[in-house]
C-alpha positions as CSV (number, residue, x, y, z in Angstrom):
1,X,0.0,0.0,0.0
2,X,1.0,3.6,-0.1
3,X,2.8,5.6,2.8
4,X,0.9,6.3,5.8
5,X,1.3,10.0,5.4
6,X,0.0,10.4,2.4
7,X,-3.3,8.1,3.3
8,X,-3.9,10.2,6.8
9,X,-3.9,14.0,4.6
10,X,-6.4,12.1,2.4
11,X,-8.4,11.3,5.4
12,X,-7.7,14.5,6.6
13,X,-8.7,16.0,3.1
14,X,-12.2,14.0,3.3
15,X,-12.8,15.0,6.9
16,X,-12.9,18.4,5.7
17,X,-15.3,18.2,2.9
18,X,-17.3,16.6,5.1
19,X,-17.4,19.6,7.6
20,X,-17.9,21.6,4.5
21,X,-20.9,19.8,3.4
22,X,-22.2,19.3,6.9
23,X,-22.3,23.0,7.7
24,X,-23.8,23.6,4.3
25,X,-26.9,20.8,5.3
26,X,-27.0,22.7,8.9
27,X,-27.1,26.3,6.6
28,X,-30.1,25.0,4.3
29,X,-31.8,23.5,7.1
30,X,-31.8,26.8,9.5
């Protein structure tokens, strides 16, 4: 598999479009 680094900023990367579009959901919802 890859290096470990490189898979936890693409977690990292994915936990952060997932705040994105969960504040976005909370936004429309309000």
């Amino acid at each position: 598999m890859g290096k470990p680094e490189i898979i936890m900023s693409e977690l990292d990367l994915l936990a952060d479009c997932l705040k994105d579009a969960t504040k976005e959901r909370d936004e429309l919802a309000a």
